[in-house]
Backbone bond lengths (Angstrom), bond angles and torsions (degrees), N, CA, C in turn:
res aa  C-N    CA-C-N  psi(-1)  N-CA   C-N-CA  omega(-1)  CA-C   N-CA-C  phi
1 X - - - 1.451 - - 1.531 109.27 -
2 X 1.504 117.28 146.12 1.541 113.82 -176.32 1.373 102.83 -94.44
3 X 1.377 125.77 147.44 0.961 124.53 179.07 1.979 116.68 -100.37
4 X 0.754 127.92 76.05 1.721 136.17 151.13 1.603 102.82 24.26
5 X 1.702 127.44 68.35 1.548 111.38 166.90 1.498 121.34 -83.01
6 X 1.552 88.57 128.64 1.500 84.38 179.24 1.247 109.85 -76.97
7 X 1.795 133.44 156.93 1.206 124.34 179.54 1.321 105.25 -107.33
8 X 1.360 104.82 -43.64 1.846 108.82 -176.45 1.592 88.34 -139.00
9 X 1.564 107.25 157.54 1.442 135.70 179.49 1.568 110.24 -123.84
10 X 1.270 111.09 109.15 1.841 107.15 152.97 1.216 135.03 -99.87
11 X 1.141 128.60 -154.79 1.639 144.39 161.46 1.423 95.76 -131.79
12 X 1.420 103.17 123.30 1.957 103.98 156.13 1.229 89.64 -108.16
13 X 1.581 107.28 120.80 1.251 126.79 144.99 1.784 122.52 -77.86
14 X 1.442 118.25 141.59 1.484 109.03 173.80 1.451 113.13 -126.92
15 X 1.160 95.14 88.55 2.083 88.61 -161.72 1.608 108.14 -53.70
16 X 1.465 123.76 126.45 1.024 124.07 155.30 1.480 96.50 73.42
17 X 1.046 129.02 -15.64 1.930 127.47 136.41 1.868 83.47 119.01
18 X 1.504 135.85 12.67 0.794 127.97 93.39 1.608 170.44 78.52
19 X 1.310 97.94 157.94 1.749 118.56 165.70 1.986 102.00 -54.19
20 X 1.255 115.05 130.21 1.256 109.31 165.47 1.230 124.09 -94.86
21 X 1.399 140.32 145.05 1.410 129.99 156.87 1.238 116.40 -137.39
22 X 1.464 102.08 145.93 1.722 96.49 -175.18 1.585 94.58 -131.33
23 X 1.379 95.93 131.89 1.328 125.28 163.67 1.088 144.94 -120.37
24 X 1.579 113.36 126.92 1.242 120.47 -167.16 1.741 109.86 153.43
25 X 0.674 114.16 -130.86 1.833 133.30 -53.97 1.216 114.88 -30.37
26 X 1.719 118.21 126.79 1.610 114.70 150.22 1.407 133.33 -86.99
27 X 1.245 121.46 165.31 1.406 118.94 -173.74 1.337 133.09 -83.13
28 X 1.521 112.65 22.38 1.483 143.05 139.53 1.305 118.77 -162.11
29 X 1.534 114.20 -161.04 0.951 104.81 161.27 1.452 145.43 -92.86
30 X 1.646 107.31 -22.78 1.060 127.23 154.81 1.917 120.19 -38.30
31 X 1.319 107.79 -17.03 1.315 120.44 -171.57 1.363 115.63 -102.37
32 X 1.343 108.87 -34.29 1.568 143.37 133.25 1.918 121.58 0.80
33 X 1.895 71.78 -78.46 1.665 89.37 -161.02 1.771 106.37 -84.08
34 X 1.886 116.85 -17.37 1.114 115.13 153.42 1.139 128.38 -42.12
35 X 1.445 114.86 -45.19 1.717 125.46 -158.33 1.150 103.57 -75.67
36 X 1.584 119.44 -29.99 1.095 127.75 -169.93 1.557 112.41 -68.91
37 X 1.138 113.32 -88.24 1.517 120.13 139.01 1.459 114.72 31.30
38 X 1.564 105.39 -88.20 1.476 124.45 -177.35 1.622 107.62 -54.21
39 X 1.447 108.59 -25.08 1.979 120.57 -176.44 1.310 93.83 -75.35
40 X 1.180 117.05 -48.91 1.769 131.30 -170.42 1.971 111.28 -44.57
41 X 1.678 89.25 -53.49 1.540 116.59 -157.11 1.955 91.75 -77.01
42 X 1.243 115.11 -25.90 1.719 116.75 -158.46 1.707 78.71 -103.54
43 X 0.936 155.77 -34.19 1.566 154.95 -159.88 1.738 107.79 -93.91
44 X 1.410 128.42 49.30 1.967 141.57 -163.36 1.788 98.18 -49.68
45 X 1.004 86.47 -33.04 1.740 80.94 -170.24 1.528 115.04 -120.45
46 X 1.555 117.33 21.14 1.246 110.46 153.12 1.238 112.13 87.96
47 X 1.088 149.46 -4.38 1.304 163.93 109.41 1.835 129.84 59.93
48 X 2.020 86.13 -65.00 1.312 105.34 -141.97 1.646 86.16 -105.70
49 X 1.434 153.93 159.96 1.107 149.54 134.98 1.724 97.36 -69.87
50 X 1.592 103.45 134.49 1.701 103.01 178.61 1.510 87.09 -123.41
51 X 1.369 113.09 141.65 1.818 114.02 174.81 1.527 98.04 -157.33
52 X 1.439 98.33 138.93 1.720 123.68 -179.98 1.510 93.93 -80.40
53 X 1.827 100.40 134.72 1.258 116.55 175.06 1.817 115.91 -135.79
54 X 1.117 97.39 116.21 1.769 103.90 -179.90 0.977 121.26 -88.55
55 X 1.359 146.26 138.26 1.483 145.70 153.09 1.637 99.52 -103.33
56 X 1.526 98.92 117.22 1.618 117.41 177.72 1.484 118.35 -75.69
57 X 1.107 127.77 149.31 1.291 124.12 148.22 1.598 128.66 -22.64
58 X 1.575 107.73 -48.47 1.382 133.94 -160.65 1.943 89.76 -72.48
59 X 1.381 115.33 -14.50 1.608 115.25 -147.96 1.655 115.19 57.62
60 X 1.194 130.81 38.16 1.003 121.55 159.22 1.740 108.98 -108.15
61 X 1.632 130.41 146.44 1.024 110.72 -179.51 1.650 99.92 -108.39
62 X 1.184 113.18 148.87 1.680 125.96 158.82 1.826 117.55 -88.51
63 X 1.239 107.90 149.36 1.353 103.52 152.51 1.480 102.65 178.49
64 X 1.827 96.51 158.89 1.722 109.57 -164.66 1.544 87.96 -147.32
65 X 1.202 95.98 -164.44 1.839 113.85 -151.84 1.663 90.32 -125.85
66 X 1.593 107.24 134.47 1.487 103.10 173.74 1.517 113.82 -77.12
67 X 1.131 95.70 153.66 1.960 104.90 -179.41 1.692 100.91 -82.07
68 X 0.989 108.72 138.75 1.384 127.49 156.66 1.144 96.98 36.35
């Protein structure tokens, strides 16, 4: 089975669903899903669309919407 390398990790932010911004790259993903988090915790009323974005090895990028 191949395993999926990520090369670089962002945050797409969508202010107010929106202005886009992407931030990053962090130096995993675990570092990633912190930043995110902290966007989550500063955004009270929900605001912003926040979504995880990968750049693969393959050069293809992924990205989805955090749960809850």
């Amino acid at each position: 089975m191949k395993r999926k390398i990520v090369v670089a990790a962002y945050v797409l932010e969508i202010e107010g669903d929106i202005e886009p911004k992407l931030r990053g790259p962090y130096k995993n993903t675990d570092a990633r899903d912190r930043a995110a988090k902290r966007l989550r915790a500063k955004d009270r009323v929900q605001e912003n669309g926040i979504f995880a974005l990968d750049l693969m090895k393959s050069g293809k990028v992924r990205a989805w919407a955090y749960s809850a």
